[in-house]
ZAFIZA-541138 format. One line per 2 residues: number of its first residue (from 1); their letters; for each residue x, y, z of C-alpha. Coordinates in Angstrom, 2 decimals, always signed. Layout:
<rs>
NUM) A) X/Y/Z; ...;
</rs>
This chain:
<rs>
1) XX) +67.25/+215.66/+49.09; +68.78/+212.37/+47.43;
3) XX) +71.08/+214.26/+45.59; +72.38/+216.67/+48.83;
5) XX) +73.00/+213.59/+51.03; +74.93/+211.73/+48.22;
7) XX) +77.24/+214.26/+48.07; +77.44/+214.74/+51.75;
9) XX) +78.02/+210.68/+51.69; +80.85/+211.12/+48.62;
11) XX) +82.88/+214.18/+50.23; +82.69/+213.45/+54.06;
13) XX) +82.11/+209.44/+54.42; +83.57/+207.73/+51.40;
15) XX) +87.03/+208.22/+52.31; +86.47/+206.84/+55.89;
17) XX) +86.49/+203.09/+54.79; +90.21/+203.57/+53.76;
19) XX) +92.09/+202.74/+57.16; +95.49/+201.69/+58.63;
21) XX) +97.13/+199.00/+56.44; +97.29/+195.99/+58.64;
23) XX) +93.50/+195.83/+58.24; +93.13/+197.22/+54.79;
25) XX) +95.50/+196.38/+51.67; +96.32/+198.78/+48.88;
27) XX) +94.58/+197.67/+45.38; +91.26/+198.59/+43.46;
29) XX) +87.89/+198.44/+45.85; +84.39/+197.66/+45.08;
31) XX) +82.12/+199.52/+47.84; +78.25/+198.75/+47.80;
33) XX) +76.27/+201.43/+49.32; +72.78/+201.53/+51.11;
35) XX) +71.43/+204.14/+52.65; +67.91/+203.92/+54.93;
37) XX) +66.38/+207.79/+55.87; +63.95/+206.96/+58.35;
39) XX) +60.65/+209.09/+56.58; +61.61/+209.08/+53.36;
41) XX) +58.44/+207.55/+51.30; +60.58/+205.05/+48.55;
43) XX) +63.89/+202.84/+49.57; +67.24/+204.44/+47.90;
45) XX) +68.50/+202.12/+45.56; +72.63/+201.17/+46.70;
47) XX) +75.24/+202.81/+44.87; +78.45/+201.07/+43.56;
49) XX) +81.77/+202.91/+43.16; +85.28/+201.16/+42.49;
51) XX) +87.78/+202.91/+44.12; +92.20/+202.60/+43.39;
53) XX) +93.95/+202.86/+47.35; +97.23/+203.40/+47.09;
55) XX) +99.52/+202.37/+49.97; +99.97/+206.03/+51.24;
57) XX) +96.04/+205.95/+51.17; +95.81/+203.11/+53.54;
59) XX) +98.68/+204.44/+55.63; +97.09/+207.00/+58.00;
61) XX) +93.63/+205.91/+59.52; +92.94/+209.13/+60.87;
63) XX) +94.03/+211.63/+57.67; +91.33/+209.18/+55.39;
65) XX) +88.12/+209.33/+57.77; +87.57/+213.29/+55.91;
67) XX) +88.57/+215.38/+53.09; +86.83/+217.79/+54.35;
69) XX) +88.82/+220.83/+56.49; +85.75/+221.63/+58.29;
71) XX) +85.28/+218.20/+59.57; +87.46/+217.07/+63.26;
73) XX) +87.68/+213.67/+63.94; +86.61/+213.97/+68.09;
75) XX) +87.01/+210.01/+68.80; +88.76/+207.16/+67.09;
77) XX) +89.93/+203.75/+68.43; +91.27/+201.12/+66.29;
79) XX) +91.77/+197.91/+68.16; +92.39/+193.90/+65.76;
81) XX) +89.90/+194.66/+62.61; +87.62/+196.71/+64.00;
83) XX) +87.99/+200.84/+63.66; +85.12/+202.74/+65.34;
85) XX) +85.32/+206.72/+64.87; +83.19/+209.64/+65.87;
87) XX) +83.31/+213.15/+63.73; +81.75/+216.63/+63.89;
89) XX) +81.71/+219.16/+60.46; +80.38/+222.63/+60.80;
91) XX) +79.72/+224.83/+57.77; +77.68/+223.94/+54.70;
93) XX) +77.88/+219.83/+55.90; +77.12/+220.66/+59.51;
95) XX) +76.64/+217.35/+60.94; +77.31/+214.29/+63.69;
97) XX) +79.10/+211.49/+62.31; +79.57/+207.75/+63.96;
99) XX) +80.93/+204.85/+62.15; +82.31/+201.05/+63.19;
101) XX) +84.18/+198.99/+60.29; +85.08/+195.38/+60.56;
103) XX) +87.90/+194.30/+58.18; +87.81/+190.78/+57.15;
105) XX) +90.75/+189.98/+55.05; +90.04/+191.48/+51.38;
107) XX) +87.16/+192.71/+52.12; +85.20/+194.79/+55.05;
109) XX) +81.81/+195.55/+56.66; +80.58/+199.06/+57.75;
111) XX) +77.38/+201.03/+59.09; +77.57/+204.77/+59.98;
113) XX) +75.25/+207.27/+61.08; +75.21/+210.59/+59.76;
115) XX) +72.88/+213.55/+61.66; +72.55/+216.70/+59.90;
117) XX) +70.54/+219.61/+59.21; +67.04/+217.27/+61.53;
119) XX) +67.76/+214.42/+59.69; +69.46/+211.02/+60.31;
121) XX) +70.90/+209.15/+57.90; +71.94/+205.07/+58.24;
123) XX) +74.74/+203.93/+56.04; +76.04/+200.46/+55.25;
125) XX) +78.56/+199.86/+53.06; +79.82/+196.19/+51.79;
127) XX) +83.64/+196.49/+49.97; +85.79/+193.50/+48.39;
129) XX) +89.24/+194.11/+47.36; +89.15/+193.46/+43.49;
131) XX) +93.04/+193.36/+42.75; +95.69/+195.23/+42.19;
133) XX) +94.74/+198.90/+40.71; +94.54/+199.50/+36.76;
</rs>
């Protein structure tokens, strides 16, 4: 179950904390994960990736939110630092999705929720701008 929401998380959310580029710069990212499954016996432990944006990455809020062709972004409003987005997928990552990040400078705050297949899934996610990409 760990494994299948990870890689709902990597191929659906991930992308989504790349938006416009007056509130996120290009450069290398550090994004701390936690994820909270109400029901699940143990705490997951939070996941850190380092990620390179380039500036067509951070161009187009909307075309980062999925990778995913079977995913429609069905609500997005980005007003000062703050994007909040709303997404249904169908197919084999069938699912509700609802996010809010707040950019602060180099470095942003976001939660998510992610409903699929009976289960809901809390996200936070903690990033810091690192530099300029290797």
């Amino acid at each position: 179950m760990k494994k299948t929401i990870f890689v709902i998380l990597s191929t659906l959310i991930l992308p989504s904390f790349c938006f416009a580029a007056e509130t996120m710069r290009e450069g290398y990212w550090e994004l701390i994960t936690t994820m909270e499954m109400p029901g699940m016996p143990m705490k997951m432990a939070p996941t850190k990736m380092k990620h390179c944006y380039s500036k067509e990455d951070v161009k187009d809020p909307k075309k980062t939110i999925t990778t995913d062709k079977n995913c429609t972004v069905t609500d997005f409003k980005h007003s000062g630092n703050k994007v909040v987005w709303k997404m249904k997928c169908t197919g084999q990552n069938a699912g509700v999705f609802s996010g809010e990040t707040v950019f602060k400078g180099d470095a942003y705050d976001s939660a998510m929720k992610m409903e699929s297949g009976g289960h809901t899934v809390k996200v936070k996610v903690k990033a810091k701008r690192l530099g300029n990409c290797p």
